[in-house]
Each structure stands twice: as structure tokens, then as C-alpha cells.
C-alpha positions in Angstrom: -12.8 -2.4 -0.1 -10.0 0.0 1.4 -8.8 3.4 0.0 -5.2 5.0 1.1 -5.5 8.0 3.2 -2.3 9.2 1.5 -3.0 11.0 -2.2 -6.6 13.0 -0.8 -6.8 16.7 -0.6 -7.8 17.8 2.5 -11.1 18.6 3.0 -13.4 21.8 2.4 -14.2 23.7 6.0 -15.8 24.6 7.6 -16.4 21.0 9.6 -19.1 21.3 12.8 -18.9 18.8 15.0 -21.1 18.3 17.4 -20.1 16.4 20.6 -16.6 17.0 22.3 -15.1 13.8 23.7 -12.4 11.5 22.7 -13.9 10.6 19.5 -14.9 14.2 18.4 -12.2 16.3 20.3 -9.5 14.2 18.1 -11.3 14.6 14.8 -11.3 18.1 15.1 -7.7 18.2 16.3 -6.8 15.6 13.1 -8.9 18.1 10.9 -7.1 21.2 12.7 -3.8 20.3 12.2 -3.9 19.9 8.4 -5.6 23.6 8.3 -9.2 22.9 8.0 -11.2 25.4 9.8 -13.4 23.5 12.7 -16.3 24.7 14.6 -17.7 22.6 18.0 -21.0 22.5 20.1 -21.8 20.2 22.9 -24.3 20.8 25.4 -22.0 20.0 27.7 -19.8 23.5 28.0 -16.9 22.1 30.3 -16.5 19.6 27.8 -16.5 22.1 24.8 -14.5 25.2 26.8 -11.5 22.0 27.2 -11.7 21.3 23.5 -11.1 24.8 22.5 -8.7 25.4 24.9 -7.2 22.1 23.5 -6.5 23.9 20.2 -9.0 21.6 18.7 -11.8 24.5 16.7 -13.9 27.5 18.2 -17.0 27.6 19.5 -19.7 27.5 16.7 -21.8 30.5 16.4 -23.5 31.2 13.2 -21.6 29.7 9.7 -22.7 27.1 7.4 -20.7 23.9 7.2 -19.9 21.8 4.4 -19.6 19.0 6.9 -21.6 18.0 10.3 -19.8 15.4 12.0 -22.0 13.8 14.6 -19.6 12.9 17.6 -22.5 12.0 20.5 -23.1 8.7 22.4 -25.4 6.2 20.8 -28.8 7.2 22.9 -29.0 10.5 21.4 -27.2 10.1 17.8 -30.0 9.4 15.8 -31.9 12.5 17.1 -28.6 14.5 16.4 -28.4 13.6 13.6 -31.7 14.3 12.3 -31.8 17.7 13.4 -28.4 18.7 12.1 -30.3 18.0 8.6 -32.5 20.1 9.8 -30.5 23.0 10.5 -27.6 22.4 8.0 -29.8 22.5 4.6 -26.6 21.9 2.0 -24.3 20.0 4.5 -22.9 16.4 4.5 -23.9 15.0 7.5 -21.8 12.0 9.1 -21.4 10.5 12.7 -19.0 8.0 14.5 -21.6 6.1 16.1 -19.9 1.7 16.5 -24.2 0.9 15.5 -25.0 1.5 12.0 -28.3 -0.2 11.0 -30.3 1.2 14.3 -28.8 4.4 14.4 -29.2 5.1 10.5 -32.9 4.0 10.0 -34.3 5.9 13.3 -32.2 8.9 12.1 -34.1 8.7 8.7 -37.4 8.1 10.3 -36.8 11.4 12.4 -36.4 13.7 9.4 -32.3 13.1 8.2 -32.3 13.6 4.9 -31.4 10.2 3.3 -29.3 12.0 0.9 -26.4 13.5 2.9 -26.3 11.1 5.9 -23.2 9.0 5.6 -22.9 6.4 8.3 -19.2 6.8 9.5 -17.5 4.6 12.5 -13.8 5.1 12.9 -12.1 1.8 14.0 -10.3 4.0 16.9 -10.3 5.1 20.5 -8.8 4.4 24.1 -9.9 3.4 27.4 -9.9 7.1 28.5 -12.8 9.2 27.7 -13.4 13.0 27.3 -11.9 15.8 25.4 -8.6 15.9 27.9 -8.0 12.0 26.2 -7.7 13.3 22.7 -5.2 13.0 20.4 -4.7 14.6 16.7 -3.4 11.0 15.2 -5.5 9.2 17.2 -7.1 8.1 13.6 -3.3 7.7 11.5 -3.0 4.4 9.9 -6.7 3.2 10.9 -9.5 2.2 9.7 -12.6 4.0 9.3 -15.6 2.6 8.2 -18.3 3.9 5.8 -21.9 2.2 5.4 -23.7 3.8 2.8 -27.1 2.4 1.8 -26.8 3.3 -1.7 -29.4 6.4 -1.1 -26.7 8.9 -0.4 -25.4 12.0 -3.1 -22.3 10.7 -4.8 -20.7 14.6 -3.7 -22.0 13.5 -0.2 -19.9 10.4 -0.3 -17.0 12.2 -1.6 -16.8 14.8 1.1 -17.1 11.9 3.8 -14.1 9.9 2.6 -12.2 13.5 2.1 -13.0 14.1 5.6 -11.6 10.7 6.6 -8.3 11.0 4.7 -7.7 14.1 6.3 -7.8 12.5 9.7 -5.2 10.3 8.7 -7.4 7.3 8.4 -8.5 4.7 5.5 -12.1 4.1 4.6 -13.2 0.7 4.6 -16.7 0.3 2.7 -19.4 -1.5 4.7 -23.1 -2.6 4.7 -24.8 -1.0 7.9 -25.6 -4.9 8.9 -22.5 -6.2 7.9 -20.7 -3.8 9.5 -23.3 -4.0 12.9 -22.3 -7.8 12.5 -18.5 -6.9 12.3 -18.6 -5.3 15.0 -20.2 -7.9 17.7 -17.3 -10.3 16.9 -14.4 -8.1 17.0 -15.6 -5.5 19.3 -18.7 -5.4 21.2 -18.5 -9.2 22.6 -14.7 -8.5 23.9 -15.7 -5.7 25.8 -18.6 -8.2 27.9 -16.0 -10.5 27.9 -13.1 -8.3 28.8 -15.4 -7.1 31.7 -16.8 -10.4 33.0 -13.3 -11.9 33.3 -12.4 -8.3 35.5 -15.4 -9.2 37.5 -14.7 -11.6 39.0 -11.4 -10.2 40.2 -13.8 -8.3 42.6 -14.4 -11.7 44.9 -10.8 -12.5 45.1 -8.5 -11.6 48.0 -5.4 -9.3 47.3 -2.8 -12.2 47.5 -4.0 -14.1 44.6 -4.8 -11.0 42.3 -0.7 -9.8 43.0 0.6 -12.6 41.1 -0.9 -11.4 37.8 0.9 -11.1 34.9 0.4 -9.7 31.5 -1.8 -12.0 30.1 -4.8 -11.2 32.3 -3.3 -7.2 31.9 -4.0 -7.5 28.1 -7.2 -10.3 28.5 -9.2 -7.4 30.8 -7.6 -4.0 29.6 -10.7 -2.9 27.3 -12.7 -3.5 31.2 -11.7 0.0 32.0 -13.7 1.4 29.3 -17.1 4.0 29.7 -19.3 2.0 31.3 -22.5 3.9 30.4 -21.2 4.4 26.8 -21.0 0.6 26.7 -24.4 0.2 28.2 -25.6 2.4 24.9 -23.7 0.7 22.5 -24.6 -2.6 23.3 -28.2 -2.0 23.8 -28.0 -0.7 20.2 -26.6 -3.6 18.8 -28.2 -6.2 21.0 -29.1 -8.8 18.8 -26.1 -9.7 16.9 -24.0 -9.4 20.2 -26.2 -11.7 21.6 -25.7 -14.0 18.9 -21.8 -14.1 19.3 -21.8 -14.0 23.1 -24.2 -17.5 22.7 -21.9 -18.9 20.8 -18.8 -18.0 23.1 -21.1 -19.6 25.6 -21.2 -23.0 24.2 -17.4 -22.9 23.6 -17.1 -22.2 27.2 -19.8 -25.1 28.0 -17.5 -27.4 26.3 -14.6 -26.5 27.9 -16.1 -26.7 31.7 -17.6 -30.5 30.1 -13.8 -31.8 29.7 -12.8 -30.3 33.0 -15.3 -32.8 34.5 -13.9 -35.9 37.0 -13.1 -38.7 34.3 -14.3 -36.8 31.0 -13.3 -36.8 27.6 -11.0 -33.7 27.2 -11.6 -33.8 23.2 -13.5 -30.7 23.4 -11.6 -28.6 25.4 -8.4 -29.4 22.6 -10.8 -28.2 20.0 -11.2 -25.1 22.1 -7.9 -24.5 22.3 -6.9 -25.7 18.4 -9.3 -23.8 16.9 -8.5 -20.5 18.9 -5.4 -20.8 17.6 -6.7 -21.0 14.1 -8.5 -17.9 15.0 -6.0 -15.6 16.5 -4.2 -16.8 13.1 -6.7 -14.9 11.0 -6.5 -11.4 12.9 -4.8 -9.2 10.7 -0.9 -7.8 11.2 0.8 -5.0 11.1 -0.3 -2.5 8.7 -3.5 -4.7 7.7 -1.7 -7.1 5.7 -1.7 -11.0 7.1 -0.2 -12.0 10.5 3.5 -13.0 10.8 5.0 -15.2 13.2 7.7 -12.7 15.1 10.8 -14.1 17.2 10.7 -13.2 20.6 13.9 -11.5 22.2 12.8 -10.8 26.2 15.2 -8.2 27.4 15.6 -7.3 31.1 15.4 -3.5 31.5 15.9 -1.3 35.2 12.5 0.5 35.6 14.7 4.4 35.4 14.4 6.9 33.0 16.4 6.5 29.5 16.6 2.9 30.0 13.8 1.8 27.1 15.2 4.8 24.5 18.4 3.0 25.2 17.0 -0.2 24.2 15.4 1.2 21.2 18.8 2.8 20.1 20.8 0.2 20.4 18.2 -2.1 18.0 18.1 0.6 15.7 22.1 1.2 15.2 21.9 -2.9 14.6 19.6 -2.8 11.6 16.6 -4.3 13.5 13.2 -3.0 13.1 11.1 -4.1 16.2 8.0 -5.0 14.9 6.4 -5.2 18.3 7.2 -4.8 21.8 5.3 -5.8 25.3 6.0 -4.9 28.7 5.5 -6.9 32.1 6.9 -5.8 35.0 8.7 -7.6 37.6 6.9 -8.5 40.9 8.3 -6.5 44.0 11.8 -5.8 41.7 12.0 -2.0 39.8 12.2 -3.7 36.6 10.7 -5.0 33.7 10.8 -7.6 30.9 11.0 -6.6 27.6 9.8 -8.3 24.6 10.9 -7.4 21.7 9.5 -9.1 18.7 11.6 -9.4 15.1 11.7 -10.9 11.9 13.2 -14.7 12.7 16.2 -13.7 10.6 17.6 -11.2 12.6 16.7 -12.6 15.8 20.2 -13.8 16.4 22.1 -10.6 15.4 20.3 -8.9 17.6 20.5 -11.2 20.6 24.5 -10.6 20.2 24.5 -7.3 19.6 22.3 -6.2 22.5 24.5 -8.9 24.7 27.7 -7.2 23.3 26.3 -3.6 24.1 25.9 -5.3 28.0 22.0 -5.7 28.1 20.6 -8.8 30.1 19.1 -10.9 27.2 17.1 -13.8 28.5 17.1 -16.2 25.6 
């Protein structure tokens, strides 16, 4: 179940949190700039001196906060978190750990008290890591998920989704293995993926790799990601990634059978038919259920001004662009644009953009 970040008071300060890279850096930015008063710690004092400086909270000394938001990689959360219970005796304590079930349990069987830990995973982040990454509306318009286990204070809960709202962010209610499940399909699996398809860009030679397009651009982007963190998060969440990446394994094995000299190619179309069937199911814009866009590519000189004056020219045609992707042009300084649009005004905009002198390719 989802709940509108739009409507909630902002919540009561003052908010420690404790770790300050991309994840906790922007919370306490979000938090910052609606007025909440934010304290940070992180052993890590290069990392905490470029948060402050960031504008994101001050260095913690000595108050009592209503909130402890737990901001650390995986290895260590579950001890964090346990020993902000500890030292915070009134305090809601949350964290942003992507493992809930692992995390939660070894947390409570360190100490945490049962009835102010809130699991908390924000569906957000970026390829970059560290406090210099961070962004205030890093969390606007996501989702953020909470996995209570149905131990937690009702006032505990409430201060948790507060916090959320006041990032910017919607809560989405989930079961610690449910969401640990979730997560395997639609995150933790594409990253091994992601990064075993990048691999193998390593063994081969330059002249083949320069003909990439965007496809393999968008197929490996999540590759660049923390490798280390990865290596926790997995590790934390082993077994149900194992269980998809098996699976993805014997949809691969199928494939590679129909490639076979003189083989039935039957399964490699039901690779294919059902992965569109799948992609069909990811969610659109706004959470709501996909829509099939027309495509208007749009041939743009790689210069400054030249994609605002795009944009403007859509805009004083009535067209919201629903979507747009980049690929640039091999060995030319420009790119193609695609501009995706409701099917109905694909046409006005095609003239209009070819009457304001921009080189549609329709």
C-alpha cells in the first residue's frame, strides 16, 4: 500500500544520521531544506567535514534525537543500529539498508530495541557514491519502503513515514521477506547482470567496443556502481538473488539451445515474447501502468542551448515530452534525440518542430 508524500507535516528534529554518503548526505539535505534541524556522525571525518560543508546538518555533539537514521553499508548496519538503541533511549530508530530480513533480525539479536526499529529502504540513488554525489530531491516522487514486523510502537511508525514525506518520498508498506524478495528481481540481479554483460567488454579490442550504441549504454549503466557496497549487499541477500539469477540462467540456457546448428528456435521466441510481456508490467511514469509513447528522433548539434531549444520549442506547441533519450553520433558532434509523446500529438509535433527548422528523422 502507498501513501502520498504531499499532505504530511514535516517532521520533529532533531534527525541524527549516522553515515554520510549518497544515501545519508541527501536525507539530511531533503530534511534540511524543509527546516528540520539535522545532526551527522560518520567515522569517516572527510566524509562528514564535506557533508557539512554541503549545507547538509552540523556535526553531532551531545542532543537527543527524536529520529536516528541509520545511513551505513550493509556489513556494519545491523551493529549500528543496535547501538544507536543503545545510546538514543526515546528515539525512533530507522536505516536505508536494500536487506531487510538479515539486517532487522541480527540488529534485534544485538540489543535494538524491537520497538523503535523501523526497517526503511528508499527506492533511490545513483551510480556515484559519497557525500559530494548528493542531492536534496534525490528522494522526490520515489518510493520508499517500510517493513515493519508488526512489533514496532504505532508513534514509532508514525515518525518514520513523517520522516519519509519530508524527503519528498512515498512509503510503500512491505514484509522484510517480501521486500528482500522484491528486491532480487528488480534490483540486486540487474546489477550481476548489468556487470557480467560489462565484463566481458574487458576481452574485446577497441574497434568492436566503438560501435556501441545506447542499448548496451543503458543494458550495463548500473555496472559502474560501488563495487564493495554491492559485494555487501548481495552477500546479505544471497539466497533469494541466487534464486532469480538461477532462473535467468535457464532462460539463457534456452536461448544458447536454439542458437545451436539445425535447432528448434521455439525457445529462444519464448525468450523474447515473454520479455516483452515483462518489460510490459514495469510500471510508468508516476507509478501508474506503462504507456506505449510515439517516438519523434530529432537530430540536435552537440553546442550549448541546442536541447533548451528543443525543449522550448515542444513546450510553446502544447506537447509534454513524456520521455526523452540521448545517443550520440559516432565521430559527428551531434546527437539523436528521442523524444517520446502521447500518439496523438505525435504529428503536430513532427510539423511544428519541422516548421521551426529542426531535422526531424521520421
Amino acid at each position: 500500500m502507498s501513501e502520498d508524500a504531499i499532505g504530511h507535516a514535516a517532521v520533529d528534529g532533531p534527525v541524527l544520521v549516522i553515515g554520510t554518503g549518497l544515501i545519508g548526505t541527501s536525507i539530511a539535505l531533503a530534511l534540511s531544506r524543509a527546516g528540520v534541524d539535522v545532526a551527522l556522525e560518520d567515522a569517516d571525518a572527510s566524509a562528514l567535514q564535506e557533508a557539512v560543508y554541503r549545507g547538509a546538518g552540523s556535526v553531532f555533539i551531545d542532543q537527543e534525537p527524536s529520529i536516528v537514521v541509520v545511513a551505513v553499508p550493509p556489513a556494519v548496519a545491523a551493529s549500528q543500529l543496535a547501538d544507536a538503541s543503545h545510546r538514543f533511549s526515546t528515539a525512533t530508530i530507522t536505516d536505508t539498508t536494500s536487506v531487510k530480513g538479515h539486517i532487522l533480525d541480527e540488529a534485534i539479536r544485538l540489543g535494538a530495541d524491537h520497538v523503535r526499529l523501523v526497517g526503511g529502504h528508499p527506492m533511490a540513488g545513483r551510480e556515484i557514491s559519497g557525500p559530494s554525489a548528493a542531492r536534496a530531491d534525490l528522494f522526490d516522487g520515489r518510493l520508499w519502503i517500510m517493513t515493519p514486523t508488526g512489533q514496532e510502537g504505532e508513534q514509532h511508525l508514525a515518525r518514520t513515514r513523517r520522516l519519509i514525506a519530508t524527503c519528498g518520498a512515498a512509503v510503500e508498506v512491505m514484509d522484510p521477506a517480501e521486500h528482500d524478495m522484491g528486491v532480487a528481481v528488480v534490483s540486486h540481479a540487474p546489477q550481476v547482470l548489468a556487470s557480467a554483460m560489462a565484463s566481458l567488454l574487458t576481452r574485446e579490442p577497441a574497434e568492436r567496443i566503438k560501435i556501441a550504441g545506447q542499448g548496451l549504454a543503458d543494458t550495463t549503466r548500473i555496472a559502474a556502481s560501488d563495487t564493495d557496497l554491492w559485494m555487501q549487499i548481495l552477500e546479505a541477500n544471497a539466497g533469494p538473488v541466487s534464486g532469480v539469477l538461477t532462473s535467468l540462467v535457464e532462460q539463457i540456457d534456452r536461448a544458447v539451445s536454439s542458437l545451436a546448428p539445425e535447432a528448434e528456435t521455439a525457445g529462444l521466441q519464448d525468450v523474447l515474447d515473454q520479455g516483452n510481456l515483462g518489460h510490459s508490467r514495469l510500471p510508468g511514469k508516476h507509478g501508474a501502468a506503462a504507456t506505449r509513447y510515439a517516438v519523434v528522433p530529432v537530430m540536435v548539434k552537440d553546442e550549448p542551448g541546442e536541447l533548451a531549444r528543443l525543449f522550448v520549442a515542444a513546450g510553446d506547441l502544447g506537447v509534454n515530452l513524456e520521455d526523452v533519450r540521448i545517443e550520440h553520433v559516432l565521430g559527428r558532434p551531434s546527437g539523436l534525440v528521442d523524444l517520446f509523446v502521447q500518439p496523438a500529438v505525435r504529428d503536430a509535433l513532427v510539423e511544428g518542430l519541422e516548421r521551426a527548422g529542426f531535422d526531424v528523422r521520421t
